[in-house]
N, C-alpha and C positions, 0 to 999 in steps of 0.2 A: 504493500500500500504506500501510495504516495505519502511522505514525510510533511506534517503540517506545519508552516512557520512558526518558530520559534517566538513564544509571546514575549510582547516588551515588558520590562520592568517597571517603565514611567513612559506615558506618552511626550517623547520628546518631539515627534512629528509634528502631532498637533499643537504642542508648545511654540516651536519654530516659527509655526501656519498662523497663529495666532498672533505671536511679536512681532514679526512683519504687517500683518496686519494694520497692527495697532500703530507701529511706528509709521506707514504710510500716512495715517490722520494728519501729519501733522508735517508731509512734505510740500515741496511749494507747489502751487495751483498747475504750474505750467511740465509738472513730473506729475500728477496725478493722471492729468489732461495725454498724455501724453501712453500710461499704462492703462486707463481706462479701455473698455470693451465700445470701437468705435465701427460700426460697417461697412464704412465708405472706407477708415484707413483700411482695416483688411483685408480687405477688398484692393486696396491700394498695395498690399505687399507686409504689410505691419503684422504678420504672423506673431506675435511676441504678444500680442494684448488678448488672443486667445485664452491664454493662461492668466497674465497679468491683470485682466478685465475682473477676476472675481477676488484681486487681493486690494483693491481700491474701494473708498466708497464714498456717499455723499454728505455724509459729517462725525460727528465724532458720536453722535451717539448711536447710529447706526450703524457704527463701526465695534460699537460696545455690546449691543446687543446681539450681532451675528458672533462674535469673538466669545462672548458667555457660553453661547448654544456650541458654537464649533469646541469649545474646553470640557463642554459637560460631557458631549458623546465623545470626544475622544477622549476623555478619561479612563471610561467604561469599553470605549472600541479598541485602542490600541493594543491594549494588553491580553484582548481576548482573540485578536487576530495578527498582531507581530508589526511593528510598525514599517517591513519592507511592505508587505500587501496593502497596508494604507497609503504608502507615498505612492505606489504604480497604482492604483485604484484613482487616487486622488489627482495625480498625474495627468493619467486616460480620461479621466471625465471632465477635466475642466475644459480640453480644447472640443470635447464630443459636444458638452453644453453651449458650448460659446458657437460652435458651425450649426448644430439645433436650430437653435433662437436665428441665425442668419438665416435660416432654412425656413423653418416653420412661421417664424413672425419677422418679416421684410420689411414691416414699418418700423421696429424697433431701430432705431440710429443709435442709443447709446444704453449702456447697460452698467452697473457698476455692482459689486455685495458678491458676499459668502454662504447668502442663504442659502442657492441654488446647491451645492456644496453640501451644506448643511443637514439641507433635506438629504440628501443621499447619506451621508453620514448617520442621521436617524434611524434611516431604513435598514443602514446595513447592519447597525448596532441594534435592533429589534430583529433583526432575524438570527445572527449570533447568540442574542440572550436566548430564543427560542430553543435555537438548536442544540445548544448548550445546557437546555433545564438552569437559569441563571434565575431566575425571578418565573413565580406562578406563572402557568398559561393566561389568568383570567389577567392578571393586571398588561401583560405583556398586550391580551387584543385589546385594553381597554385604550393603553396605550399607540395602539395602532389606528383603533377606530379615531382619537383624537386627530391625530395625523392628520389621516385622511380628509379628517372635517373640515378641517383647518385650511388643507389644500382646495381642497371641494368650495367653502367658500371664499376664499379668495378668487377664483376661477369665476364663480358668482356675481363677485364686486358688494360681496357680505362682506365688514366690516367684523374683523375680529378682536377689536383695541388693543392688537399687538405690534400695527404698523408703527417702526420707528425713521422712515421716511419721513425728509422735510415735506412741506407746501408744495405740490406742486408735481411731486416725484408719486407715480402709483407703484403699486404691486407689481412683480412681475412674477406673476403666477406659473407660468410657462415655465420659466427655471426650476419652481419647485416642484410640479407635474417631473416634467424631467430628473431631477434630483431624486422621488420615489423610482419611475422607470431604470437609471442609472445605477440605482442601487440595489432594486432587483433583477438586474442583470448581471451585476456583480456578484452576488450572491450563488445566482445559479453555474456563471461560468466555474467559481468559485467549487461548486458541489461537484461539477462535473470533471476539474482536473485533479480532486482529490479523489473521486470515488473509485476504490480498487477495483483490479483486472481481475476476469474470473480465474485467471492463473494465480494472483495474489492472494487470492479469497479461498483458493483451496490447497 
């Protein structure tokens, strides 16, 4: 049977994921502008904001609130899955998300946050705790259903009084749709390059 990665000690990944974050708040207007998630630069060649697009955001507390979320699942996800398969996870989906949103919603021109991220993160961290027997079945769907809700109304334009977007700035639901989908793809490829050969199995 394939050999499962080696769990982290301490999520230094998402430590990393987070300090950058945080420390981008507070770089100057014309580097934000610059790493932002923009379609037309991409589109122009700027491959680099693919990635960079979701470690910017549009203020400081927007920046705080995705950074909380992104600390809390990786506290509980790194250790339960090894923090190489978070960085190539984390990696692969940010440019997957970022050509998405080019794809699926053409009107977007600008896009910035870690939720999109985030939500995948959530997703992979409730199917780990699942598969793992880590916390009840009930609370883990209860857990899930929230999720979904939450995505579900956002997608809506339900109001969940968790937007920490300035005036002006909406949801961008579509990333976190995506972030569940991305994470349950992960998951499954996941199951499939660990599950052993029947030559291993017997």
């Amino acid at each position: 049977m394939a050999s499962a990665a080696a769990p982290a000690k301490w999520p230094s990944a998402s430590a990393l994921l987070a300090l950058v974050a945080l420390v981008l708040v507070y770089a100057p207007p014309q580097l934000i502008d610059l790493l932002a998630y923009d379609r037309q630069a991409i589109l122009s060649g700027q491959w680099w904001r693919l990635w960079s697009g979701h470690l910017v955001h549009y203020s400081a507390w927007h920046a705080l609130v995705d950074v909380a979320m992104l600390l809390l699942c990786g506290c509980v996800l790194e250790p339960l899955i090894g923090t190489r398969r978070l960085c190539l996870s984390l990696s692969c989906s940010a440019p997957l998300m970022a050509i998405a949103l080019m794809s699926g919603v053409p009107a977007l021109a600008h896009y910035r946050g870690l939720s999109g991220l985030v939500v995948m993160m959530a997703t992979m961290t409730l199917i780990a705790l699942w598969r793992g027997a880590q916390l009840p079945r009930h609370w883990l769907v209860l857990l899930t259903a929230l999720l979904l809700l939450k995505t579900g109304c956002e997608a809506l334009g339900i109001s969940t009084g968790s937007n920490s977007l300035p005036p002006g700035i909406r949801v961008m639901w579509q990333a976190h749709v995506l972030g569940v989908a991305l994470g349950l793809l992960e998951a499954a490829l996941n199951s499939r390059l660990t599950r052993p050969t029947r030559a291993e199995r017997s």
